[in-house]
Every structure is written in C-alpha cells, then in structure tokens.
C-alpha positions as CSV (number, residue, x, y, z in Angstrom):
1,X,3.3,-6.7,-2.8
2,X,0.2,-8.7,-3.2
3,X,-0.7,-10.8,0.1
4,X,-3.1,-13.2,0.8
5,X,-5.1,-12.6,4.2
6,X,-6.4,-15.1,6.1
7,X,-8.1,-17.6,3.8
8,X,-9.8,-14.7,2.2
9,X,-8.3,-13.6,-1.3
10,X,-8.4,-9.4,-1.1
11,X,-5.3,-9.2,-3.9
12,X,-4.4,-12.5,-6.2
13,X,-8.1,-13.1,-7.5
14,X,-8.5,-9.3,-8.5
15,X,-5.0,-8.8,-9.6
16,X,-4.8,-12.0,-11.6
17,X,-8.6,-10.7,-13.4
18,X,-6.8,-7.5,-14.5
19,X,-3.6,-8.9,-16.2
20,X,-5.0,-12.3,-17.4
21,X,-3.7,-14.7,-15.2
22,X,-5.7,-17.3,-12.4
23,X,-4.2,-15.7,-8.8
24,X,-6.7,-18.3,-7.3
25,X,-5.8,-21.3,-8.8
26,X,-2.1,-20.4,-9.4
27,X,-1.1,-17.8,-7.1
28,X,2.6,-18.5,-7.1
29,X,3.0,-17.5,-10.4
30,X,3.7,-13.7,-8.9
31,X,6.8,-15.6,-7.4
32,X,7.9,-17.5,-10.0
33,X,7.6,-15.0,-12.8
34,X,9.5,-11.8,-13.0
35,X,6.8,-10.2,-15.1
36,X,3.9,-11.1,-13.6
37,X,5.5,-9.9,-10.3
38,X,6.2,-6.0,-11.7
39,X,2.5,-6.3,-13.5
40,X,1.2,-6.5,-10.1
41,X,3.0,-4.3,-8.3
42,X,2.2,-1.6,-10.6
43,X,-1.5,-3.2,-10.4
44,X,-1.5,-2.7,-6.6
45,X,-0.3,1.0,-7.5
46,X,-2.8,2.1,-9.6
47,X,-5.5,0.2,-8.3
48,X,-8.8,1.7,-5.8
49,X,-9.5,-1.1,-3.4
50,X,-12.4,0.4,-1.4
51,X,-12.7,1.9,0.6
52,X,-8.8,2.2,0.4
53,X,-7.8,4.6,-2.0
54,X,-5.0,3.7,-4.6
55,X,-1.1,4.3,-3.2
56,X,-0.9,6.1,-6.6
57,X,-4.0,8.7,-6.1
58,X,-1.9,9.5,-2.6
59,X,1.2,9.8,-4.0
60,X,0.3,12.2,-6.3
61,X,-2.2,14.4,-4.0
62,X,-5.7,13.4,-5.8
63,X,-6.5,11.3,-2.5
64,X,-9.8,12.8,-0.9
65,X,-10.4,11.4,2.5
66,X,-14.1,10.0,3.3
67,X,-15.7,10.8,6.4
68,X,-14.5,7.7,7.6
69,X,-10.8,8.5,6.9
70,X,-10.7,11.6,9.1
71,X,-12.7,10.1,11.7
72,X,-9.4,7.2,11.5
73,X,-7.2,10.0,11.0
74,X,-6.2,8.7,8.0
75,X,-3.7,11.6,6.3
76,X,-2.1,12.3,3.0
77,X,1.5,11.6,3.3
78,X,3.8,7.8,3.3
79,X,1.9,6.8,6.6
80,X,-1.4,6.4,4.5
81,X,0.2,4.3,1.9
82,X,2.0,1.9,4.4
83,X,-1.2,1.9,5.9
84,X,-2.6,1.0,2.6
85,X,-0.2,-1.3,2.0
86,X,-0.5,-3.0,5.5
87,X,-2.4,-1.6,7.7
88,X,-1.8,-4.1,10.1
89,X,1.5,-1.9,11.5
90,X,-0.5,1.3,11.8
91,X,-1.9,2.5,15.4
92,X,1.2,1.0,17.3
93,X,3.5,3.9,18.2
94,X,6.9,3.6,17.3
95,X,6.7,0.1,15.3
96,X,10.4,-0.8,14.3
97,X,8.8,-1.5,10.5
98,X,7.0,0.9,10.0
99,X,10.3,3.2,11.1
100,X,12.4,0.7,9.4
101,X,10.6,1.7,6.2
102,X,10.0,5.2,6.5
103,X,13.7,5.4,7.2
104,X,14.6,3.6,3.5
105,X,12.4,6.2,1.7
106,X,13.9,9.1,3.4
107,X,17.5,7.7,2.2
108,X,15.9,7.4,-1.7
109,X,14.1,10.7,-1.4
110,X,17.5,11.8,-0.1
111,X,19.1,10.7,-3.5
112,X,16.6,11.7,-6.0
113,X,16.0,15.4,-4.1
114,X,12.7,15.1,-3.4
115,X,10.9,16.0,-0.3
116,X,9.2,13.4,1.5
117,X,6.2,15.5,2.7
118,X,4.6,15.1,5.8
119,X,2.7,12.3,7.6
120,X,5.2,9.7,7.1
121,X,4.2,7.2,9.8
122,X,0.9,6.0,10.4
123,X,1.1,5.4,14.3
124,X,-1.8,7.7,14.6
125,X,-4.3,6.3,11.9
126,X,-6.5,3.3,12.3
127,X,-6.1,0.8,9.8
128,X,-8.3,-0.1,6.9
C-alpha cells in the first residue's frame, strides 16, 4: 500500500519512523518481509496524513471534511479512501480502476452482509 511518488518520499520514511525500520535507506524491506508489509498497511490505515484524513477515521464515520474537502467535493463513502489511497484515479469519470475496485468491494461486502454505503467512486472529487 505504501508508494513512493516521484522522488519525493510521502510513505516509506514516515511508515519506517513508526514501526522501527529505515523505509529510506531500505525501502524494499516492505516487499521482502511479510511482517513489515501488514505493519504498514495497517500503518497506512490508521494513519492522518494531512491534510488527508486516515482511511480508518472514514471507514468508521469520524471523518470531518475541511473547507477544502467540500470545496473538492471530497465525500464520506469508498470514493474518499481510493482517493486517499490514490488519488491520482479520482476526477476521471468512469476510470476502469477505480470501477475495477469498487466492483471487488461490492463482491466482499456482498459476502460479509454489510452495506457498502454511498459515495463509492470518486469521479467527482478532486484529488489530494
């Protein structure tokens, strides 16, 4: 889940800080090690990265959009954490991904019973 963006670090530097590793100097690590790679994804989960709000605080309904985030109409819902997640899909209408994606949590939402909510794309948002 972590990526690296440009030549700017935004995820392995932070990440590796928090769970005791060097992301910078030894970012493959989160590929080579089964543990590492679920300490960060859950790291990614729980973590604020402003201005994005955590996937986690979205998931479970304590995200409070800023100004800024209803001026992007940036929504509760899956849409905001894809967006979150990479935003780079968001704002292109009907991106084969971002449906791709949306269509694989509808099938494990299906499984487990639970309701997917609204705002599931995030073809209307401007990224972070």
């Amino acid at each position: 889940m972590l990526t690296w963006y440009y030549d700017r670090n935004f995820n392995y530097g932070p990440a590796g800080k928090a769970l005791g590793f060097d992301g910078l100097k030894n970012p493959e690590i989160v590929a080579n090690s089964s543990l590492i790679a679920f300490k960060t994804a859950l790291w990614f989960l729980m973590s604020e990265q402003k201005p994005k709000p955590s996937c986690h605080n979205v998931m479970v309904g304590r995200y409070v959009p800023t100004e800024a985030d209803i001026a992007a109409n940036r929504t509760s819902g899956y849409g905001l954490v894809t967006n979150i997640i990479n935003g780079l899909e968001c704002g292109k209408p009907n991106d084969g991904r971002v449906n791709d994606r949306i269509g694989y949590f509808q099938r494990y939402a299906k499984l487990f019973n639970v309701d997917t909510g609204p705002n599931l794309d995030c073809e209307n948002q401007k990224s972070y």
